[in-house]
C-alpha positions in Angstrom: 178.0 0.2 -55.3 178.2 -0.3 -58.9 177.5 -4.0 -60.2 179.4 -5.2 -63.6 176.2 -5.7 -65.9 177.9 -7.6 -68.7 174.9 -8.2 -71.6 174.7 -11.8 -72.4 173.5 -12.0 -75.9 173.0 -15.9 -76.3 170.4 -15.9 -74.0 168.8 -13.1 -75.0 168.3 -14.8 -78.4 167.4 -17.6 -77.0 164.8 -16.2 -75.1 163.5 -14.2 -78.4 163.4 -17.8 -80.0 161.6 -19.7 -77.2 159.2 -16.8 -77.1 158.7 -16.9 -81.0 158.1 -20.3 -80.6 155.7 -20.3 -78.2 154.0 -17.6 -79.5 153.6 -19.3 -82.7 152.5 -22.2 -81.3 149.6 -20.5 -79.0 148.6 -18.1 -82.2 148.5 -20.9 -84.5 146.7 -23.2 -82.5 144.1 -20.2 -82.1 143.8 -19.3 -85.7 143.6 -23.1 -87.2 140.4 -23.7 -84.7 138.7 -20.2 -84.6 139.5 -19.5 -88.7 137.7 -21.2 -91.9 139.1 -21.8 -94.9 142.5 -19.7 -95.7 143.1 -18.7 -92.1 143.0 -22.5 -90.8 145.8 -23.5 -93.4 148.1 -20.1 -92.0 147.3 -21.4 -88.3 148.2 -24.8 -88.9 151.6 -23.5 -90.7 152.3 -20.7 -87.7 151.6 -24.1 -85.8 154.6 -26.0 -87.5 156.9 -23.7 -88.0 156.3 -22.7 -84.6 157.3 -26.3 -83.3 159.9 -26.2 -86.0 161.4 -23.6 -84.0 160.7 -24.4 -80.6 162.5 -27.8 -81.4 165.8 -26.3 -83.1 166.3 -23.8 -80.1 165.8 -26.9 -77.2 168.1 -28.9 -79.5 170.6 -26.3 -80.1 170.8 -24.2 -76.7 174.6 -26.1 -75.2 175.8 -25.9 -78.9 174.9 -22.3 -80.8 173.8 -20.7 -77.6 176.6 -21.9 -75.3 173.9 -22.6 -72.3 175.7 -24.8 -69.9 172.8 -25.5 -67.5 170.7 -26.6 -70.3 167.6 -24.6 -71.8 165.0 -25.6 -69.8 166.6 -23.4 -66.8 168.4 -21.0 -68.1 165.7 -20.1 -70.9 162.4 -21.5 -70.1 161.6 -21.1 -66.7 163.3 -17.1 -66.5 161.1 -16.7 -70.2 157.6 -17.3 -68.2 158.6 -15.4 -65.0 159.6 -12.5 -67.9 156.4 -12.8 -69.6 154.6 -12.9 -66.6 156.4 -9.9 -65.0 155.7 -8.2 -68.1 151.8 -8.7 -68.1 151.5 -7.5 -64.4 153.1 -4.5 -65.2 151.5 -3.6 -68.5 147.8 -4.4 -66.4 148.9 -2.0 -63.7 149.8 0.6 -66.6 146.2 0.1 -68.2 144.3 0.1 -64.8 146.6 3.5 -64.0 145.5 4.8 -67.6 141.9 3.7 -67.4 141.7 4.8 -63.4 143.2 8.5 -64.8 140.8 8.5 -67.6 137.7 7.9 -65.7 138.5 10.3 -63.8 138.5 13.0 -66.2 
């Protein structure tokens, strides 16, 4: 049985952009509490420009990306379910490594 696997390229850059964004938004929120001096103005800006984008790709996702379902379910949701699918597996890699390791 072969299945037609047609790659949608509006979604995957929306996907890259909601993960930019959140990312941002995480790291800069991390840097402008933990840093001091230089490193607190760089997390606040990584904060901003991470809402910044956040905001254009919610805004933007029936126009430029062509999402008919609207972001939140066709980007949002499936981008946590791919980030959490893709921190299980990278533990069970490490815990493989470490476990093979150890044992040597």
């Amino acid at each position: 049985m072969v299945t037609d696997f047609s790659w949608q390229w509006n979604v995957f850059f929306a996907i890259l952009l909601a993960l930019l964004a959140i990312s941002l938004v995480i790291l800069g929120i991390l840097t402008a509490y933990f840093g001091s001096g230089k490193s607190r103005a760089v997390g606040s800006i990584l904060l901003v420009v991470g809402l910044i984008v956040g905001l254009v790709t919610i805004f933007t996702a029936h126009d430029v990306f062509k999402l008919t379902n609207g972001i939140l379910q066709e980007v949002v949701i499936p981008t946590f379910f791919y980030v959490i699918a893709a921190v299980i597996g990278v533990v069970i890699g490490l815990l493989i490594f470490l476990g093979a390791i150890m044992k040597t």
